[in-house]
C-alpha positions, 0 to 999 in steps of 0.5 A: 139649786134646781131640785132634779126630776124622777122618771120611773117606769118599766124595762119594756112594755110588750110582755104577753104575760101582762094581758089578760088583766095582769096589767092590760085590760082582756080586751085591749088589743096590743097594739093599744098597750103603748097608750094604755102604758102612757096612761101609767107612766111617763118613761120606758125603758126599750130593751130589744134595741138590745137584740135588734136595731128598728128603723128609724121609722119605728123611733119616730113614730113611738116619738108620734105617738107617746104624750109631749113630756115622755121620755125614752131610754134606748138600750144600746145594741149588743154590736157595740157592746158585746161584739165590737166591745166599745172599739171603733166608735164612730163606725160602731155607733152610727147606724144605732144612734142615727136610728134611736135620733128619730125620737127627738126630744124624747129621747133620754139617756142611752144604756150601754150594759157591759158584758159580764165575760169582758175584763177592764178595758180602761183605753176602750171605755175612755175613747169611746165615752170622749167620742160620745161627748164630740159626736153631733148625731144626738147632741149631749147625750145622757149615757149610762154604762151598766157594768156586769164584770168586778173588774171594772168597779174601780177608781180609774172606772169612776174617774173616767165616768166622771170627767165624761160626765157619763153615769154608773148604772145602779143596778141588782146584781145580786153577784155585784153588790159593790158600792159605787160613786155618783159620776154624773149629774143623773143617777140611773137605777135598774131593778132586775129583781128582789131575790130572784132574778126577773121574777121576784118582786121588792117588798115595801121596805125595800121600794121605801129605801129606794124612795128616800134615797131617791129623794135625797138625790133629787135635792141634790139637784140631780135628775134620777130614772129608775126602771124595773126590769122584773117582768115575771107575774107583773112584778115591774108594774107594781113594783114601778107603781108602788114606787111613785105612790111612795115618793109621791107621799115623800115629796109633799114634804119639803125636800 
């Protein structure tokens, strides 16, 4: 069995809180943060796709301007999620999916992050994961579903998933600690922070379970993408950094 790749990086990469030496140098200017942040890692994840959908234009020129093997994740708009609730598929998706294509074969998996406000909806869910599978407009799609309400955490949630090939996001919640299945053949992982929300960082510990485990997966064979969401003070960078030293030092023993 092939052993699976890791991707670790940042939940977004334009926080003015990390210029002035936090993360960026004083005197780089932001529009050359995106090659700086290419220098560091090899992935992002884009979170304002969340609250704004840019033009096609915009995907691709990220896709020109970023190294041959980095890869996007694109948080999916909150139209779908949010407001239309994953019905009408086809129509909901559209414009969205059309626009993110534009990166290419850059593109990663696509994050879909349920409202917490939203109660299981299993027909929903499964008709919109089997027109995922069937649409053409970013073949084999890598989709990840990031469930923020206790009802969904069930076993009729995980069999869905799994027949749709579709993962489970592994995420911090810390009101949603529920321990969840495997459902694809990537794992996805978001780090929104240790003890507080957005602005607390993971101590070595903490990075070094993630890091074993993550090993563990990947000798399963399954690719793994893991991103930090903790932007307060730089937390993300350093914590993202720290990560891929850690596994870097696990992965020169046998897998």
């Amino acid at each position: 069995m092939a052993k699976g790749k890791v991707y670790i990086g940042t939940s977004g990469w334009i926080y003015p809180h990390w210029g002035n030496g936090v993360f960026y140098p004083s005197e780089l200017k932001q529009g050359e943060w995106f090659s700086y942040y290419c220098q560091h890692f090899d992935t992002v994840e884009i979170n304002n796709t969340f609250y704004h959908l840019p033009k096609r234009e915009v995907f691709e020129n990220w896709q020109r301007s970023s190294p041959e093997n980095f890869v996007f994740v694109v948080k999916a708009s909150r139209f779908i999620t949010h407001m239309k609730k994953l019905k009408d598929p086809a129509s909901s998706t559209r414009n969205f999916l059309t626009n993110a294509a534009g990166l290419g074969k850059k593109i990663g998996p696509i994050l879909f992050q349920l409202p917490p406000f939203w109660n299981l909806n299993l027909e929903r869910l499964k008709e919109f994961i089997d027109y995922l599978s069937l649409q053409k407009i970013i073949p084999n799609i890598r989709a990840v579903f990031e469930i923020r309400n206790p009802t969904w955490f069930c076993d009729e949630v995980f069999k869905i998933l799994q027949e749709g090939k579709t993962a489970l996001c592994f995420a911090d919640w810390p009101d949603l600690k529920i321990e969840s299945p495997v459902t694809a053949d990537f794992v996805y992982l978001r780090r929104h922070g240790s003890t507080s929300l957005y602005s607390s960082g993971y101590s070595q510990e903490e990075l070094s379970r993630d890091a074993e485990q993550i090993k563990n997966w990947l000798k399963d064979g399954r690719d793994v993408y893991i991103y930090f969401n903790n932007d307060a003070h730089g937390w993300a960078v350093k914590n993202a950094k720290t990560l891929k030293e850690l596994l870097s030092q696990i992965r020169k023993k046998p897998l």
